[in-house]
C-alpha positions in Angstrom: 0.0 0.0 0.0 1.6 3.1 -1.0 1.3 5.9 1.5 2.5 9.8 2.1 4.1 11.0 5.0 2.1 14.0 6.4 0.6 16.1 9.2 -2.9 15.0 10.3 -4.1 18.9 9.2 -2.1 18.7 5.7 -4.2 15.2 5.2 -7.5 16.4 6.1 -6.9 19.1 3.6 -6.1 17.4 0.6 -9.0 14.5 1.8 -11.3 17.4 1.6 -9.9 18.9 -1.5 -10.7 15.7 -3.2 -14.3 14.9 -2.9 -16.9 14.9 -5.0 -20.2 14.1 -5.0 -22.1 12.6 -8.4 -26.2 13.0 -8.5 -28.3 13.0 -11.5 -24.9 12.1 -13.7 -23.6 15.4 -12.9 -20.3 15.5 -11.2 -19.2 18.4 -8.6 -16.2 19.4 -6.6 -18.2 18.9 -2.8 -15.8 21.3 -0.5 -15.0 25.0 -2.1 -12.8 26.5 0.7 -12.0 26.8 3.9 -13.5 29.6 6.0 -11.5 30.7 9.5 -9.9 32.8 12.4 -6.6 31.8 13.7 -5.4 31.7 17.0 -4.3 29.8 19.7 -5.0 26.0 18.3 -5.2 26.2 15.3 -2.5 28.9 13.6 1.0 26.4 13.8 -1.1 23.7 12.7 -4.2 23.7 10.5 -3.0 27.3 9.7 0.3 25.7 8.1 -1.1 23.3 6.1 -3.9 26.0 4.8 -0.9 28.2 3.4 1.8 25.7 2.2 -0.5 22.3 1.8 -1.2 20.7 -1.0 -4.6 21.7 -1.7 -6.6 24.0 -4.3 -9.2 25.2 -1.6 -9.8 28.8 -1.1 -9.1 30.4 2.1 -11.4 33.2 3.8 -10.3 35.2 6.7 -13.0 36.2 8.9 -14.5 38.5 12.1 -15.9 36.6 14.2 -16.2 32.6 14.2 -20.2 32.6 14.2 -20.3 34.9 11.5 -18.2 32.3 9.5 -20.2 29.5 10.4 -22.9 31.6 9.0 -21.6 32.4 5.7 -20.6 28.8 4.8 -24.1 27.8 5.9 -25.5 30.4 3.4 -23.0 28.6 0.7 -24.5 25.3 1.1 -27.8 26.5 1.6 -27.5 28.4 -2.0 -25.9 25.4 -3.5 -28.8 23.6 -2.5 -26.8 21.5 -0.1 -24.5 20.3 -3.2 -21.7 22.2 -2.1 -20.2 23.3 1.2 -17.3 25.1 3.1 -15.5 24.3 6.2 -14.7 26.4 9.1 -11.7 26.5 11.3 -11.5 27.6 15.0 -9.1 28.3 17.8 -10.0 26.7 20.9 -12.1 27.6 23.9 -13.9 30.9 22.8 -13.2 30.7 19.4 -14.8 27.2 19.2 -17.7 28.1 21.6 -18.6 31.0 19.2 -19.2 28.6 16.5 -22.1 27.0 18.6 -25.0 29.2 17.5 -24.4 28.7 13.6 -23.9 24.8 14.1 -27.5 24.6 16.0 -28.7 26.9 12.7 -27.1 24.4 10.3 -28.5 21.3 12.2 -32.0 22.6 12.6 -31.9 23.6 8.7 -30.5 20.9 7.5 -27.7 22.4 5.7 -24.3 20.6 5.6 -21.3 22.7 7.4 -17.8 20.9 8.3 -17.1 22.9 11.5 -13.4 22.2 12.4 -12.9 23.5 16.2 -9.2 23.1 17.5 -8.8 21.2 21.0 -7.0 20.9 23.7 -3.7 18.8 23.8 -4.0 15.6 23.1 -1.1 15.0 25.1 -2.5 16.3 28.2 1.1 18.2 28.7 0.9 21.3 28.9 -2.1 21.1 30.8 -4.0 23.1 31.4 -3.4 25.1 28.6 -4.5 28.5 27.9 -8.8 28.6 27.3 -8.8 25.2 28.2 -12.0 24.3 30.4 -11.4 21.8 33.4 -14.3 19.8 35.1 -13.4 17.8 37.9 -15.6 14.7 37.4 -14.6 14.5 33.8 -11.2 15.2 32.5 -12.0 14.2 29.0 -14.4 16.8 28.5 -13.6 20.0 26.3 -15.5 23.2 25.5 -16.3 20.9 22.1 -18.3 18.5 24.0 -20.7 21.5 23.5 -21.1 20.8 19.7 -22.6 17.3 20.7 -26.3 18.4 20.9 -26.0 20.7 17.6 -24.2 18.5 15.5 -24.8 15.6 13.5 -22.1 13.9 13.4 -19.0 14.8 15.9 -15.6 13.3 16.4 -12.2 13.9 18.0 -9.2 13.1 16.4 -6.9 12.5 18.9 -4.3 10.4 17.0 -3.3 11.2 13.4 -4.6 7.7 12.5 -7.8 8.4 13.8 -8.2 10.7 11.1 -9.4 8.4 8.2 -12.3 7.1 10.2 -13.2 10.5 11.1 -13.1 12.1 7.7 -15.0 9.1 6.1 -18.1 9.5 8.6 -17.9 13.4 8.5 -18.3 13.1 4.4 -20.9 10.7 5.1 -23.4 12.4 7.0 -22.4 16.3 4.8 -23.4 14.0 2.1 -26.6 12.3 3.2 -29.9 14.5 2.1 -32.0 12.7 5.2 -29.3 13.1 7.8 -27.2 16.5 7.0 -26.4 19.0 9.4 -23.6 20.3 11.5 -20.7 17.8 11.3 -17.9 18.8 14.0 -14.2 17.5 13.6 -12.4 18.5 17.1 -8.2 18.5 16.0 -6.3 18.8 19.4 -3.8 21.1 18.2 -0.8 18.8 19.2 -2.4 16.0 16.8 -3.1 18.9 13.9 1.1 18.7 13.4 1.7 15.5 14.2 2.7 13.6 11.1 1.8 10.3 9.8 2.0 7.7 6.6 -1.2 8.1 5.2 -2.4 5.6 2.5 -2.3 7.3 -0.9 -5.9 5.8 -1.3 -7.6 7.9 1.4 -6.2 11.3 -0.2 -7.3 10.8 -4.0 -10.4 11.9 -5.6 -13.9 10.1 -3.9 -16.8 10.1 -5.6 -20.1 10.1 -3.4 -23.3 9.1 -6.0 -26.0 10.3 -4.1 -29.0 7.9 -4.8 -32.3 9.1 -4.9 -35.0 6.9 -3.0 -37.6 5.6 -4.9 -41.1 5.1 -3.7 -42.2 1.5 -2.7 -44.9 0.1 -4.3 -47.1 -0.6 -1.4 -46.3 3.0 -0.1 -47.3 4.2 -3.6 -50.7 2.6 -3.0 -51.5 3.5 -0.2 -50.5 7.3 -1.1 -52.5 7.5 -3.8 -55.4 6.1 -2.2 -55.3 8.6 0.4 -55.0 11.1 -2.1 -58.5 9.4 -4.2 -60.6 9.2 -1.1 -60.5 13.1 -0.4 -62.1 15.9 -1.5 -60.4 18.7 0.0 -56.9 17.6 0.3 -53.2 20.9 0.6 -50.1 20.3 -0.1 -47.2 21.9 1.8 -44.4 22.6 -0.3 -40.9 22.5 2.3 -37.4 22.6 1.6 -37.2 19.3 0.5 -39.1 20.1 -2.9 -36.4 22.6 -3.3 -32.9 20.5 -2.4 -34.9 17.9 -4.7 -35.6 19.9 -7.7 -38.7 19.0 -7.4 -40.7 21.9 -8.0 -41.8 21.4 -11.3 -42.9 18.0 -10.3 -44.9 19.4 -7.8 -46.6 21.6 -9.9 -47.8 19.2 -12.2 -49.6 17.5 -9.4 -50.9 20.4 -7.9 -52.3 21.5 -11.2 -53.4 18.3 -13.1 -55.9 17.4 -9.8 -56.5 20.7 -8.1 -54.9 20.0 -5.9 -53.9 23.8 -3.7 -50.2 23.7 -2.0 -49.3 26.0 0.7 -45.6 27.1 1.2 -43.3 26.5 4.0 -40.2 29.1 4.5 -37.8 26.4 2.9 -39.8 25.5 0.6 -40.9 29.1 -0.8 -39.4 29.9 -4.5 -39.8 25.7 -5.4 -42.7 27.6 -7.9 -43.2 30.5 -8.6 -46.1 32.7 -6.8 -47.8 33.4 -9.4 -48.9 29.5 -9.9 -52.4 28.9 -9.8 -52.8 26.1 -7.2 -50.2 28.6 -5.3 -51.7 29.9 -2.6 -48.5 30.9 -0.8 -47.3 30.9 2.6 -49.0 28.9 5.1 -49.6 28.6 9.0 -48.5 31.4 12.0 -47.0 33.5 9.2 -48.9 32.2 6.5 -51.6 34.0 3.7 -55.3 33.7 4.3 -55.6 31.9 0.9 -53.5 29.1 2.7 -54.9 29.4 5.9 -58.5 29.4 4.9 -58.0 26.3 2.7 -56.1 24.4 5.6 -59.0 24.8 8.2 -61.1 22.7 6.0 -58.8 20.3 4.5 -59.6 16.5 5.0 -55.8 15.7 3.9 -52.8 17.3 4.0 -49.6 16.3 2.0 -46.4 17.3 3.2 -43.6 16.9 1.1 -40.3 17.5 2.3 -41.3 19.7 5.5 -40.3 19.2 9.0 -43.6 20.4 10.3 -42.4 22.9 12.6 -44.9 24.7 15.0 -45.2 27.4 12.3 -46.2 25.7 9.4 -48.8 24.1 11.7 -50.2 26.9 13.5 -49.0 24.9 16.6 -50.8 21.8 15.2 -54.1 24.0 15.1 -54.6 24.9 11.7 -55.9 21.6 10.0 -59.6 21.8 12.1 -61.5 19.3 10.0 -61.9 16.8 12.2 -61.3 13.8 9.6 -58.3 15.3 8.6 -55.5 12.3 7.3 -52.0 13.2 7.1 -49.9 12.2 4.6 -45.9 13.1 4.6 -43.4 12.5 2.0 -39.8 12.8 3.4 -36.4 11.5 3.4 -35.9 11.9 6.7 -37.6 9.4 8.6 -38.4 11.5 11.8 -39.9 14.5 10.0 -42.1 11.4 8.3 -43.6 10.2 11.5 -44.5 13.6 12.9 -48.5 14.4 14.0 -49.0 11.0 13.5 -48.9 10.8 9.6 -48.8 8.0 7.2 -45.6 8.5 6.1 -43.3 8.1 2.6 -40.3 7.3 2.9 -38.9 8.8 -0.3 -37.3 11.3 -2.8 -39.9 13.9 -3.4 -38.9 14.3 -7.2 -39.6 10.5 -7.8 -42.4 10.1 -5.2 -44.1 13.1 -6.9 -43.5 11.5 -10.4 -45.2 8.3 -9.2 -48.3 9.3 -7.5 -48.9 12.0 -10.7 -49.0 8.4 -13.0 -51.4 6.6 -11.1 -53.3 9.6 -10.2 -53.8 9.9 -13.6 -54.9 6.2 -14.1 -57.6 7.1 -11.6 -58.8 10.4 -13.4 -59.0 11.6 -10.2 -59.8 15.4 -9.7 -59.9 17.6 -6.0 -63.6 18.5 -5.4 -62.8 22.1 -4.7 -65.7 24.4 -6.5 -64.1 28.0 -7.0 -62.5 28.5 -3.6 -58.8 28.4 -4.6 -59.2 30.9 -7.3 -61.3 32.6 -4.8 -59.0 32.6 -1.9 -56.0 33.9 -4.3 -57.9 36.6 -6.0 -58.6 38.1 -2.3 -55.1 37.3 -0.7 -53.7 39.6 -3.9 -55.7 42.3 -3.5 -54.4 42.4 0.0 -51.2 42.0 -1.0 -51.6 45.2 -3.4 -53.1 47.4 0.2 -50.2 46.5 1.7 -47.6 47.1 -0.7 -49.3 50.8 -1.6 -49.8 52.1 1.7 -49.0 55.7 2.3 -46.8 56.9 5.3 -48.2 59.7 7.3 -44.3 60.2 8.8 -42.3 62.3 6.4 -39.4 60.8 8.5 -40.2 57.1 8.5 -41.5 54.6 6.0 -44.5 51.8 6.5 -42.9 48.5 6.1 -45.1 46.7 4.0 -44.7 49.3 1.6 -40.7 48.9 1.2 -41.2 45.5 1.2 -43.5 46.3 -2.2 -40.8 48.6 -3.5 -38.6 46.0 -3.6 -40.4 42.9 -5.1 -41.1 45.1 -8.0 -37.4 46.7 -8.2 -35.5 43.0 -7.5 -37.7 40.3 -9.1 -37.0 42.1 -12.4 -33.4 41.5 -11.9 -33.7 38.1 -10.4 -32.0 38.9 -7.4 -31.7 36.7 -4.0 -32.8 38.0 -1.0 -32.0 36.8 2.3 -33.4 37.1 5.8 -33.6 35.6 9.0 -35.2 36.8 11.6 -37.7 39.3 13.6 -41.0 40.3 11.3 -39.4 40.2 8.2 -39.5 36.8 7.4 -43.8 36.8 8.6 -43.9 39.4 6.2 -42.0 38.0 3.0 -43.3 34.7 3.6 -46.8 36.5 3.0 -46.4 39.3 0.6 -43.5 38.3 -1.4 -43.8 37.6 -4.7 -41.5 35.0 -5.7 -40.8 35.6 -10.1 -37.4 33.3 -10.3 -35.3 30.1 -9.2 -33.7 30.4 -6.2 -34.3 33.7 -5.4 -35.8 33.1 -1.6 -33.2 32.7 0.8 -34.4 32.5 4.4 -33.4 30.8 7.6 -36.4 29.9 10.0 -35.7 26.7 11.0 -33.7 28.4 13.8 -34.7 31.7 13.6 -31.4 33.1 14.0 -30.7 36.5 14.4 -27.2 37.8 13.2 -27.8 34.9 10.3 -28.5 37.7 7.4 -25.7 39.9 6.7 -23.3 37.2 7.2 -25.1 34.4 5.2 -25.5 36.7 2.4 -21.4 36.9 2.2 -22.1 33.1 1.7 -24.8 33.4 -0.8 -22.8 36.0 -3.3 -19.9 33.4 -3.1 -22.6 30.7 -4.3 -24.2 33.1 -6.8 -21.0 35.4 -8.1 -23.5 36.3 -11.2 -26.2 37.8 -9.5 -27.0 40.6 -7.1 -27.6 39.6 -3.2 -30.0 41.7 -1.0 -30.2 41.4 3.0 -33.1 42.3 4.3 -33.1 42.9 8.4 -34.5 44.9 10.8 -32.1 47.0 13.1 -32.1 44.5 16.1 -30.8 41.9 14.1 -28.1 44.1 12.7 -26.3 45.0 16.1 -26.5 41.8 16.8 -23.9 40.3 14.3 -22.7 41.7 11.1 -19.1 41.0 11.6 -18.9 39.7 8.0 -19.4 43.6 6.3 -15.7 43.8 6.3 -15.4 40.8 4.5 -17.6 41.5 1.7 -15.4 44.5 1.5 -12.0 42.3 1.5 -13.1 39.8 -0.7 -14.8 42.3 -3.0 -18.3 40.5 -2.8 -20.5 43.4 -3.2 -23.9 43.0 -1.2 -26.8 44.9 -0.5 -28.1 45.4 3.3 -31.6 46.9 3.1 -31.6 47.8 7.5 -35.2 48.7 8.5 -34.5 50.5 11.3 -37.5 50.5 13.7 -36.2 51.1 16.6 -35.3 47.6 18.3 -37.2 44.1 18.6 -40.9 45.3 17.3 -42.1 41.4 16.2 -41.2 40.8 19.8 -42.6 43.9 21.1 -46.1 43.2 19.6 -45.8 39.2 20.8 -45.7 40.8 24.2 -48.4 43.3 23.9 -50.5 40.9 22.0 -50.4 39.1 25.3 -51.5 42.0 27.4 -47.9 42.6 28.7 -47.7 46.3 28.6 -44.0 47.6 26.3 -40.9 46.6 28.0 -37.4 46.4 27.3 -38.0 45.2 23.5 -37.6 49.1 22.1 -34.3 50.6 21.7 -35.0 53.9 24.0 -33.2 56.0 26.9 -33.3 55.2 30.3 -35.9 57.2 31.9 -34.1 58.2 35.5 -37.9 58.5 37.3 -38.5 55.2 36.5 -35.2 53.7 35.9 -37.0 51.6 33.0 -35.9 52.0 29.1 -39.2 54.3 28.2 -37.4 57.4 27.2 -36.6 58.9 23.5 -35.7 56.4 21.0 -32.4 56.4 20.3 -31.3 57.6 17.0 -28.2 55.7 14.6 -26.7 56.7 11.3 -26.1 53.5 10.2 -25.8 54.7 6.9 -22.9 56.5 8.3 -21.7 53.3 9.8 -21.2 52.0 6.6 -18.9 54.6 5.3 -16.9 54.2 8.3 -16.5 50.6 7.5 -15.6 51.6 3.7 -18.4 50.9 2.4 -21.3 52.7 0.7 -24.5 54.4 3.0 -27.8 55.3 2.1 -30.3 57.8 4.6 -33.6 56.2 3.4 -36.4 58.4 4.4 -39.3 58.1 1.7 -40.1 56.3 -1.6 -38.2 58.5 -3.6 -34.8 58.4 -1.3 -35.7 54.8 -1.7 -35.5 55.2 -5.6 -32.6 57.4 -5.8 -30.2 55.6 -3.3 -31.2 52.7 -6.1 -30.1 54.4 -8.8 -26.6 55.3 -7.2 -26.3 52.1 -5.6 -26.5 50.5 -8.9 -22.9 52.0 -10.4 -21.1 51.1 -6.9 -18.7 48.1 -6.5 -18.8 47.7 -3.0 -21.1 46.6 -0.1 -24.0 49.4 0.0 -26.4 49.7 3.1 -29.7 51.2 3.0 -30.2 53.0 6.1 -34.5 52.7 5.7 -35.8 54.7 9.0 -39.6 52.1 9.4 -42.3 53.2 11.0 -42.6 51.0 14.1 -45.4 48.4 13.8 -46.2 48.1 10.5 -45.6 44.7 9.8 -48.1 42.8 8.8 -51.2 40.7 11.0 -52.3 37.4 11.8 -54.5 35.7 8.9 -56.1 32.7 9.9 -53.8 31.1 11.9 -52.7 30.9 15.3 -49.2 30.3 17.6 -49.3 29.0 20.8 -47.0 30.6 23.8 -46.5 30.1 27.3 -48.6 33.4 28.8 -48.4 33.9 32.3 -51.8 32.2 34.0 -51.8 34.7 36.6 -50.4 38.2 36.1 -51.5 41.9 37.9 -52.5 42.7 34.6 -55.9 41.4 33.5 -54.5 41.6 30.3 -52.7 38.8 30.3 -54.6 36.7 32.3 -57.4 37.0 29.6 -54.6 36.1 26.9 -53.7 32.7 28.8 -57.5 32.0 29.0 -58.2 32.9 25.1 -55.0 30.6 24.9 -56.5 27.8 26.4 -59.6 27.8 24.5 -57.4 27.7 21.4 -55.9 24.5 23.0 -59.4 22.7 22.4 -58.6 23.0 18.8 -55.1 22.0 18.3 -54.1 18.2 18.2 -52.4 16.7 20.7 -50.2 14.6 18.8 
């Protein structure tokens, strides 16, 4: 067996510098570069096999290590899971920091390679600086942490260990049922250590991913389900997308009447203008959706993981003989609310139940509601996107929203968002004219996601122009990765509504009776020592320049317009500093979320909430 002497890091390079993946006949290169912050851990070791290695993979310094994590989540999200990058870490705080973007990857399914350095191997120099101790456990690390978010996780602790590793973290990055978060822990002793690797393990891998067919007995017994109803929705999730499956889907949809609903994954599979389409569905869903679901007697999801939004907290299919019936690779999302579940590739499962469908001449026995439904949720959707601001200072936010689906659908540009009320909103109003042009992150909700998954998403999409759009709370909280758009010269386009702090949280807690606190971003009032004062006022167009890039003061339509126009001839990052009138989001339509209200508060408020809640209850299943 031939072999090549090396260091464990210059071997897990080259490894990853040499797989592939093969699906649908078409061949592509699986890991694009390497994403990282050194320091203590990780500079001496994976750092010199980054610069001098053997290896054709691209090398992106960042800020900060969640921000990282972030961008190569947007990547592989963009790539539709086909591609990914890694990310290396120092150890201790550097490693911990990667936490919050594993648990986003994980809960997304999106394949990351997170590569946190350890603590010596050697237990030596011990303990070593940012090393964590416990007393009843000596084994532990701060990486121990990436266990719950990850999965897969590993330490390689001797060089040898390595192939094992590397084999099951390519596995599960590979796997469309089981991708996430993969975590490699590299002690930073073993990272330099060298070893005779077989040449076998470092030459090109191809991984043919295999779609799943549908069984035959699950074929029948979908399509029955499907024949026996009369009012059956579809939801459309992300795994119609990573699939390709959206044209399939539409056939079915259209050839029986069959109205689909869209999850926040699963948004852009078909375009909105569809005519079983009735857009987004549950908590943050359209009434077109909503009213359909209340009074469906099946429901077919396909590819979704039937999260608490989609579902209105299980309360928005009401019809009492509702069946479920979920297509899915994953077999846990499958067997949620009690469904009969398909274990399957929604392309091929789609393509099968469409055939013997057909056989059947089987058609829905809706009588004008979906056309209905959509001619009403438009109209709304055209109120909302022309509404007039009363504040020559501040803008309604529905209205910028409408701005921009008519200025960026015409250049088929991706947006991306994450958290807050924009994603309620654009799962409702936007207007989705392209292919992959709806890039949000909801599986986690994570705030900070946006500007730094968009650095991500312009490295996916080189071609095409990238627009982040997030609200001022989410801005402060992470945006690290601005000066690396800057560095790497990956012009985006950060649309900040600035409304003054958490406002989707702020009405959550007035909608409960819980009067405003500590969700706005005012003074501290010295009376009352709470944060009821002025709001406080930021340039963060201003912030921008400072940063090198380009600012925009957005005040009205027309600023709006203009700061368009000049944006268009810049080559660098441009922020639209868009002052939004607080509250003007959009509202509830047809659904319902379920939170944990106080049952007993000084407030009557709330304690009629929690009782309105529990009445709500009686409608919900339980499963």
């Amino acid at each position: 067996m031939k072999t090549k002497q090396m260091t464990t890091a210059q071997a897990l390079l080259k490894f990853l510098d040499n797989q592939y993946i093969n699906i649908d006949g078409e061949e592509i290169k699986f890991v694009e570069g390497v994403l990282g912050i050194f320091g203590h851990g990780n500079v001496v070791g994976f750092g010199e096999a980054l610069e001098s290695g053997d290896h054709s993979l691209r090398f992106i310094q960042g800020k900060s290590e969640q921000g990282l994590g972030h961008i190569a989540m947007g990547f592989a999200k963009q790539k539709n899971r086909r591609q990914i990058m890694a990310v290396t870490s120092s150890i201790g705080p550097g490693a911990l920091n990667l936490i919050t973007s594993a648990g986003t990857a994980t809960s997304n399914r999106i394949p990351v390679l997170f590569l946190p350095s350890d603590t010596y191997a050697s237990r030596q120099p011990d303990p070593v600086l940012q090393q964590i101790e416990q007393p009843y456990d000596y084994s532990i690390t701060a990486n121990d942490a990436f266990k719950p978010v990850c999965k897969y996780w590993d330490r390689v602790s001797r060089p040898e260990q390595l192939m094992t590793a590397a084999v099951n973290a390519i596995r599960v990055l590979t796997d469309p049922a089981e991708t996430g978060a993969v975590a490699l822990c590299l002690p930073q002793d073993v990272q330099g250590e060298i070893y005779d690797y077989p040449v076998e393990f470092l030459e090109k891998k191809v991984h043919y991913i295999q779609r799943r067919d549908i069984e035959q007995e699950a074929l029948k017994r979908a399509v029955r389900m499907i024949a026996e109803s009369k009012r059956p929705i579809i939801l459309c999730g992300g795994g119609v997308k990573y699939s390709d499956a959206g044209e399939e889907l539409l056939k079915l949809a259209e050839t029986f009447q069959i109205p689909f609903g869209e999850t926040q994954a699963g948004k852009g599979a078909v375009t909105w203008n569809a005519s079983m389409n009735m857009g987004g569905i549950g908590t943050t869903g359209t009434s077109a959706a909503n009213r359909i679901a209340l009074q469906a007697d099946l429901v077919i999801g396909v590819g979704t993981r039937l999260n608490d939004f989609h579902t209105s907290s299980k309360w928005q299919y009401q019809n009492p003989d509702m069946k479920l019936l979920t297509i899915n690779l994953n077999a846990m999302d499958a067997y949620k609310m009690n469904a009969t579940p398909v274990i399957a590739d929604a392309k091929l499962a789609l393509l099968a139940i469409t055939s013997e469908l057909k056989k059947l001449d089987y058609k829905s026995g809706y009588q004008g509601e979906i056309q209905r439904e959509r001619t009403a949720w438009d109209a709304e959707v055209d109120r909302l996107y022309s509404l007039e601001s009363q504040n020559p200072e501040a803008m309604i936010q529905t209205r910028i929203l409408g701005e921009l689906n008519e200025k960026l659908t015409a250049e088929d540009a991706i947006i991306v968002t994450a958290s807050g009320s924009l994603p309620s909103d654009l799962q409702r109003v936007w207007r989705c004219r392209g292919k992959n042009v709806y890039h949000v992150e909801y599986g986690f909700s994570c705030m900070g996601y946006e500007v730094n998954a968009a650095i991500g998403v312009k490295l996916a999409e080189t071609d095409r122009d990238v627009y982040v759009l997030v609200g001022d709370g989410s801005f402060n909280m992470l945006h690290s990765e601005f000066l690396t758009s800057l560095q790497e010269g990956l012009k985006i386009n950060i649309i900040l509504l600035d409304n003054h702090g958490f406002q989707c949280i702020h009405n959550l807690q007035k909608s409960q009776g819980i009067p405003s606190f500590g969700n706005e971003y005012r003074k501290r009032e010295p009376e009352t020592g709470r944060l009821t004062g002025d709001y406080l006022h930021v340039d963060y167009a201003l912030l921008a320049k400072a940063y090198g890039g380009n600012g925009y003061p957005v005040r009205t339509v027309a600023e709006l317009q203009l700061s368009f126009q000049k944006a268009e001839k810049e080559k660098r990052t441009c922020l639209f500093d868009i002052k939004t009138i607080p509250g003007t989001m959009t509202g509830n339509y047809d659904a319902w979320w379920r939170v944990g209200t106080a049952q007993i508060s000084v407030h009557k408020e709330v304690e009629e909430a929690a009782a309105n809640i529990k009445e709500e209850l009686k409608k919900a299943r339980v499963y």
